[in-house]
C-alpha positions, 0 to 999 in steps of 0.5 A, a space after each residue: 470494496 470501493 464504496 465508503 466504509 466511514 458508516 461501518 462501526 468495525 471500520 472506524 475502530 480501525 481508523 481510531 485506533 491509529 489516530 489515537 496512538 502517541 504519534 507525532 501529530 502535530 507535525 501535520 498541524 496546519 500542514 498541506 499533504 498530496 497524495 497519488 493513490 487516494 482510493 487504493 487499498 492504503 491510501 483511502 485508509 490513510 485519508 480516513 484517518 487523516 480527516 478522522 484527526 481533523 474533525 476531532 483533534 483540530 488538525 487542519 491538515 489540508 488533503 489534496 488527492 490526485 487521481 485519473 477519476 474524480 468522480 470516483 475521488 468524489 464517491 470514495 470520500 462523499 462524506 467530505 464533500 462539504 470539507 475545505 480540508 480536501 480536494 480532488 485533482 484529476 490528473 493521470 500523473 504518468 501523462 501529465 507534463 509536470 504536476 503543479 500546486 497552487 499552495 506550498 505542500 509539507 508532504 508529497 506522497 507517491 502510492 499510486 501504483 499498479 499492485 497486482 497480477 492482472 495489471 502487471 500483464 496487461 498493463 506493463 508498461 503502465 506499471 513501469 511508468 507509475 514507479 519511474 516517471 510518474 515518481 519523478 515528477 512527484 519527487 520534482 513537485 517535493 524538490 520545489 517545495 522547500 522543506 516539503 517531507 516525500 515517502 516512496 510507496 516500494 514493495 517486498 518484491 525489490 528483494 527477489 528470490 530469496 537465496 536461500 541463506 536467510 530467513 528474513 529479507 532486512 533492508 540490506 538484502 538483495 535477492 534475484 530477479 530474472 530482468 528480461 521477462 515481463 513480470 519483472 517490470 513491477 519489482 525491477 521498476 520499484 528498484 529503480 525508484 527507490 534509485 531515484 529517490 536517492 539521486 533526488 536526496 542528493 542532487 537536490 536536497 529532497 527529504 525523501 524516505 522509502 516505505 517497503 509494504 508487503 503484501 497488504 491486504 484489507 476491507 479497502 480493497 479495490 474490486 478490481 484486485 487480482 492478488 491472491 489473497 484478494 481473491 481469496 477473500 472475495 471468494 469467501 464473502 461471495 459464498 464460493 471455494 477458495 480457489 488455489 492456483 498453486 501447490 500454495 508452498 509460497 512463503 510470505 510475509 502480509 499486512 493488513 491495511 490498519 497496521 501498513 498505513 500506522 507502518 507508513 506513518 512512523 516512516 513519513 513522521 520520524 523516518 531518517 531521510 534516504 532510510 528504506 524501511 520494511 512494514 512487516 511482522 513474522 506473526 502475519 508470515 504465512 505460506 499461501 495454502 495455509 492462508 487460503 485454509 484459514 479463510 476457507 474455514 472462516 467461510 465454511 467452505 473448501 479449497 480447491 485448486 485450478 490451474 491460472 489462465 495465460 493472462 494471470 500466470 503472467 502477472 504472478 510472482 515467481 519467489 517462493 520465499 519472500 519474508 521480511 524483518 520488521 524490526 528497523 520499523 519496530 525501532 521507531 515504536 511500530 507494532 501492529 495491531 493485527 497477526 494473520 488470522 485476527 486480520 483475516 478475520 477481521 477483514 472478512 467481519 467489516 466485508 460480510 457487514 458490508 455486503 
């Protein structure tokens, strides 16, 4: 989904919902935030909820999105065009020489990122350079602005494969990744980030904190998304059998976007600078095959199973078990709204409305 989703009832029950829980709001009262993937799957929802609380709660906080398309900035939120509380920056962060503001920022937020298969076979190097170079010079922006607060968008994939010794991947945990072969560019590429999240804390004094998302899922999504569960869905709206590329036994943990963004906003408000935090719930834990049954039913359809194309085998993930603990987030007052079926169904209740 692409277009604006504010005239959808459900949807905005989504975006009430976590502006009016008790969280620390007034740290962004009259404060300025930036942030690199406004359009994406997280991020629209967060600016929605974001202008949500400026329009009903007087927040005043200024809004300035980043991103290689303006207009399709301008067509996502069309429906602040006539605010002076958000702006759109053009700008491909990975070939910028630097980037610069013109008005002191109190947040930098860096969730631009190639997230899925597709992106991470044809677009390696730009899926690296996102995580690495495009985060160092956001991290430079926040180090510029004293007293500004940063949050790193990482990714479950920095774990790896699970050894086979816990259940549940905490923040400490580090599982196996081969490094010499392409797919590893996105988790390897996570890794190093995080790395320089820490070398800027140290070496000068950014207030940076890592937000680890799972496997997010959500109305928001981007047409354009190959991840498994996103073609799950598209295949369900759209009438069709839910095509399985896989035995399914994969095991993982998923989000759905309300619950992230509340997730990345208990990070940014009352995180502990340099923490890693992981967003997740084992009630949203759940092997792929039964995930693709669940929204097979939700559509009356079948699964079927087809082999993937060079091009997608590429860009798929090769751990089996990836399942996170939440319960450092859980110790900041987050809880999520939604478990993997009422997720499900909830995404697939504002998509048929839409379409």
């Amino acid at each position: 989904m692409t277009k604006n989703l504010t005239d959808n009832k459900m949807y905005m029950e989504d975006v009430k919902n976590v502006a009016s829980l008790n969280l620390s709001w007034n740290k962004f009262q009259d404060k300025t935030v930036l942030l690199s993937g406004g359009r994406g799957l997280l991020g629209s929802f967060l600016v929605d909820v974001l202008m949500y609380k400026n329009v009903f709660s007087n927040l005043n906080c200024k809004l300035v999105l980043l991103g290689r398309n303006k207009e399709q900035l301008e067509k996502r939120f069309d429906n602040y065009l006539n605010s002076d509380l958000i702006r759109f920056i053009e700008m491909d962060i990975n070939e910028a020489d630097e980037i610069k503001s013109d008005e002191h920022l109190d947040y930098v937020l860096h969730l631009a990122s190639n997230t899925h298969p597709v992106s991470y076979a044809t677009d390696p190097i730009g899926t690296i350079m996102t995580n690495v170079l495009g985060l160092d010079k956001m991290l430079n922006l926040a180090s510029k602005n004293k007293g500004s607060r940063f949050i790193f968008a990482s990714s479950n994939e920095i774990y790896g494969e699970n050894r086979r010794d816990v259940e549940l991947f905490d923040e400490k945990y580090c599982g196996y990744i081969d490094s010499n072969t392409l797919r590893a560019g996105y988790p390897e590429s996570k890794r190093c980030g995080e790395a320089l999240c820490q070398a800027y804390i140290s070496q000068k004094n950014v207030d940076a904190v890592i937000c680890r998302f799972t496997r997010s899922y959500g109305p928001t999504m981007l047409l354009s998304d190959t991840k498994a569960i996103s073609q799950f869905l598209k295949k369900g709206i759209d009438g069709e059998d839910i095509v399985l590329k896989s035995k399914g036994n994969q095991y993982y943990s998923y989000t759905y976007m309300a619950d992230a963004i509340l997730g990345l906003l208990y990070i940014l408000l009352d995180g502990k600078t340099g923490e890693a935090y992981n967003v997740s719930d084992i009630d949203s834990d759940i092997r792929l095959n039964d995930l693709a049954e669940i929204i097979a039913c939700e559509c009356a359809r079948k699964v079927v199973i087809e082999l993937p194309d060079e091009i997608e085998e590429k860009g798929y993930s090769k751990a089996t078990i990836a399942r996170l603990d939440g319960s450092k987030l859980r110790q900041l007052g987050w809880k999520p709204f939604y478990n993997i079926k009422s997720g499900i169904k909830r995404t697939l209740d504002i998509m048929r409305a839409e379409n």
